[in-house]
C-alpha positions as CSV (number, residue, x, y, z in Angstrom):
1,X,0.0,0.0,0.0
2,X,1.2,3.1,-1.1
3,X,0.0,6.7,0.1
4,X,0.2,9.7,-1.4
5,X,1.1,13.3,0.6
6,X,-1.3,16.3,-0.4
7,X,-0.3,19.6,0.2
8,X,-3.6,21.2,2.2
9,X,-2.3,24.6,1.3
10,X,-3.6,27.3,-1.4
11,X,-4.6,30.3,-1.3
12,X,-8.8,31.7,-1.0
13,X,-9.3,31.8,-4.7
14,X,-8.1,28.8,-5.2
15,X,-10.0,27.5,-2.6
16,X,-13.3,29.0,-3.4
17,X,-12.8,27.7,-7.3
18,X,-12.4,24.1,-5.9
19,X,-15.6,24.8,-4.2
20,X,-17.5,26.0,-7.1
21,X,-16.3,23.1,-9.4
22,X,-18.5,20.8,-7.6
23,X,-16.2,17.6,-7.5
24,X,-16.4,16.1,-4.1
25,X,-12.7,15.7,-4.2
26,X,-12.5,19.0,-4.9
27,X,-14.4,20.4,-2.3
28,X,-13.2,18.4,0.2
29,X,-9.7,19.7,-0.2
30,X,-10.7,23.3,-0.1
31,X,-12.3,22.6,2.9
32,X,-9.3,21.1,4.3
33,X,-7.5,24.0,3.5
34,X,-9.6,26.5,4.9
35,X,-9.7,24.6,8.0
36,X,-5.9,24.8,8.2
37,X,-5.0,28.3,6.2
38,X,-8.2,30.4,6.1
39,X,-7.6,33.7,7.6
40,X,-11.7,34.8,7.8
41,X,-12.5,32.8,10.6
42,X,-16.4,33.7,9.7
43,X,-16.3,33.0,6.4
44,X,-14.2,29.4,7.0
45,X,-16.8,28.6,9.2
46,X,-20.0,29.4,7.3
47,X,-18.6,28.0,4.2
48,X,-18.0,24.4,6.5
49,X,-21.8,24.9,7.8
50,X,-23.2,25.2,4.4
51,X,-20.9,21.9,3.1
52,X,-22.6,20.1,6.4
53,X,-25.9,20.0,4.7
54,X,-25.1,18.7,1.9
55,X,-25.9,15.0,0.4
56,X,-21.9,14.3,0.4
57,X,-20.6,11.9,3.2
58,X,-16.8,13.0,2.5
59,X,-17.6,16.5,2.1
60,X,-19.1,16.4,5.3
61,X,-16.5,14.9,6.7
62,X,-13.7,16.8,5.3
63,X,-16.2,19.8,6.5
64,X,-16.4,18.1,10.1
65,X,-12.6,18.3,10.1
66,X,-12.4,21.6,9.0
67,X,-14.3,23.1,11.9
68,X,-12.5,21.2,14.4
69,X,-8.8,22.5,12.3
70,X,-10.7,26.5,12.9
71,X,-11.2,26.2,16.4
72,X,-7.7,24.9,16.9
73,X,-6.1,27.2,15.2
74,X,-8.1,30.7,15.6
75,X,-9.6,29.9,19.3
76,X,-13.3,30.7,18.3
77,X,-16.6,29.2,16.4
78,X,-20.3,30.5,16.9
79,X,-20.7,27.4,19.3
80,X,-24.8,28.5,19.0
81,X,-24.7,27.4,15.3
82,X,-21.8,24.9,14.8
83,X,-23.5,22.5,17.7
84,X,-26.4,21.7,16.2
85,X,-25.1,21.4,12.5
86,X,-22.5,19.2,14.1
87,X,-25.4,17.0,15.9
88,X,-28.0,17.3,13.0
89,X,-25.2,15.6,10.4
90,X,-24.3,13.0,13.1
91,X,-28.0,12.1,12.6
92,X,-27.6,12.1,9.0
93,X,-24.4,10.3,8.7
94,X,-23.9,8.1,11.7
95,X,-20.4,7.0,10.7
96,X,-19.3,10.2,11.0
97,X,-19.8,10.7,14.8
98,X,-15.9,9.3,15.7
99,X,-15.5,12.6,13.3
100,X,-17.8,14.9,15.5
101,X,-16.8,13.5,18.7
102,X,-12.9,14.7,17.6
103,X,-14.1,18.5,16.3
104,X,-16.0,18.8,19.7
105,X,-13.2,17.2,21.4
106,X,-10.9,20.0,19.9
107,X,-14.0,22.7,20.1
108,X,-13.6,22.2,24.4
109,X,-9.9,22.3,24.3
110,X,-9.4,25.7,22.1
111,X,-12.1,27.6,22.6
């Protein structure tokens, strides 16, 4: 088994174009990297609550993982809407609570 490193990092427009296209794998990798480079803490985190509600289990989760990578790294998250999009997709997508139960893990430790 081989696996293969991807860079997380580009820039906004990049990562709004990767959004737009539409391609899970796509938009799962912009997530990604506005979890981890995003500078607009609002906007990374309304862009992850509006990927939540999507029909895509790996978008999602990338978007689960993104949230968690915001709190980490900027300290804060409108806990009064995240919560509930977080418990709402857990209902949805019950293999993705391990995935929610991290993000709130890190959620209660950085913020």
């Amino acid at each position: 088994m081989s696996l293969l490193y991807q860079d997380p990092t580009m820039s906004h427009e990049e990562a709004t174009r990767l959004l737009a296209s539409d391609l899970e794998t796509n938009v799962a990798a912009a997530l990604i990297s506005i979890g981890l480079n995003e500078q607009d803490r609002v906007w990374a985190q309304n862009t992850c609550l509006k990927y939540l509600e999507g029909e895509s289990e790996s978008v999602a989760a990338a978007a689960i993982t993104a949230l968690g990578h915001i709190a980490r790294r900027q300290g804060g998250l409108d806990l009064g809407a995240v919560r509930p999009a977080l418990e709402k997709v857990k209902e949805r997508f019950p293999s993705l609570e391990g995935t929610v139960a991290d993000t709130l893990d890190d959620i209660e430790a950085y913020t």
